[in-house]
N, C-alpha and C positions, 0 to 999 in steps of 0.2 A: 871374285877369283883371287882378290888377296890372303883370304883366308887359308885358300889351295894352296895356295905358293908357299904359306907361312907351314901351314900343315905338312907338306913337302920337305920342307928341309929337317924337322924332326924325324920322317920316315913315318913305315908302318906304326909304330904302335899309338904314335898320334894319331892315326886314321881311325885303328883301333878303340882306343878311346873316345872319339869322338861320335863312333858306331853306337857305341855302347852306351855313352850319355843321351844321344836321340833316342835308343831306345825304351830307357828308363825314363826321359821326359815325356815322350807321347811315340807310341809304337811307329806312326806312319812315318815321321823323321826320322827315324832310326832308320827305318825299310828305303828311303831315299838314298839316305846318306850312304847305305850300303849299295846300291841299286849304282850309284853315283859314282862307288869306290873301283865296286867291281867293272862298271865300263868302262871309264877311264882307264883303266890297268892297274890303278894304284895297289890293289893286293895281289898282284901279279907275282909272280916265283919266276925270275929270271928275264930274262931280255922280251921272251916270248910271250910271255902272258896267258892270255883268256885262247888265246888262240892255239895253245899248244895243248890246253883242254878238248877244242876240238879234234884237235886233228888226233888225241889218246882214243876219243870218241870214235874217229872214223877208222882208225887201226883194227879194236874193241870190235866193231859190228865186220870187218872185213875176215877176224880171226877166230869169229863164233864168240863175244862175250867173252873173252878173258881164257879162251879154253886151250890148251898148251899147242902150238903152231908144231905137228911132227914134221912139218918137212925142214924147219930149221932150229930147231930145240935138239940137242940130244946131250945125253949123259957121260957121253965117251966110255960107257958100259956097251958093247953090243949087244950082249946078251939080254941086259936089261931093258933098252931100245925095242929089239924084236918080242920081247916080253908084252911092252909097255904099247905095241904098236899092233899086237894080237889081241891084247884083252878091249882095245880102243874099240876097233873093231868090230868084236865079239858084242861089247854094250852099244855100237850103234846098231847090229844086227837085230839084238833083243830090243830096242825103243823100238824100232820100226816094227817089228812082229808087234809089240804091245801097242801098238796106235793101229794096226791095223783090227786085231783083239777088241779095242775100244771099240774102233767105228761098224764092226761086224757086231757088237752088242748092242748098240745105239741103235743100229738099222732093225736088229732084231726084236728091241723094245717099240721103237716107231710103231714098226707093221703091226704087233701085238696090239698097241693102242688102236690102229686106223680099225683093227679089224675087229676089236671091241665095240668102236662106234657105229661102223659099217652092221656089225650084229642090232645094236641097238635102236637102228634108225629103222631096221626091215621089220623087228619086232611092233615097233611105233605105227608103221606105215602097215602090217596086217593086222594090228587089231583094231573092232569098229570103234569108229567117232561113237561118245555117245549124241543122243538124238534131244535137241530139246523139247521140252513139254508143250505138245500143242494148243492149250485154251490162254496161252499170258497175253 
């Protein structure tokens, strides 16, 4: 851990570096030392850390992925707002028509196969077995 502490008081770019030499010496030292960096905090951006990665993450899935939040985004355009908040809208109306499209051509393909097989098993089952030869 003295190494830590020495590493430390140069900052990142000692860590940095030190990433980087593990790396070039033998990959899996490298992948530690970084494994190492990142838990500790040491490549951390501000007080917060690794943990303020998470919690962008928990934001991200609560906000649809990054996708613009209308109920507290706006432009200070009204115009462009109700614009902006009709075409939204509009494109989730059409994905959902289009996934239903999908799943109504999927189901349509399905039954075409089952009922291709279905054909082909009645075909199978009326015509005769042939008979083996009786003197072997």
């Amino acid at each position: 851990m003295e190494l830590a502490h020495k590493l430390d008081s140069y900052g990142k770019p000692a860590w940095i570096a030190l990433t980087v030499l593990g790396f070039m010496a033998w990959w899996p030292l490298g992948l530690a030392i970084l494994a190492f960096s990142i838990g500790s905090g040491r490549f951390a951006c501000g007080k917060r850390g690794f943990s303020r990665w998470q919690e962008q993450g928990a934001d991200a899935m609560k906000n649809g992925f990054g996708c613009w939040n209308r109920a507290q985004s706006t432009s200070g355009n009204r115009a462009f707002d109700e614009y902006r908040q009709d075409t939204l809208r509009r494109l989730e109306e059409e994905q959902k028509e289009f996934r239903d499209f999908l799943d109504r051509l999927r189901q349509a393909k399905d039954k075409a196969e089952f009922d291709e097989f279905m054909a082909e098993r009645r075909r199978r089952s009326a015509e005769p077995e042939p008979e083996a030869p009786a003197g072997t």
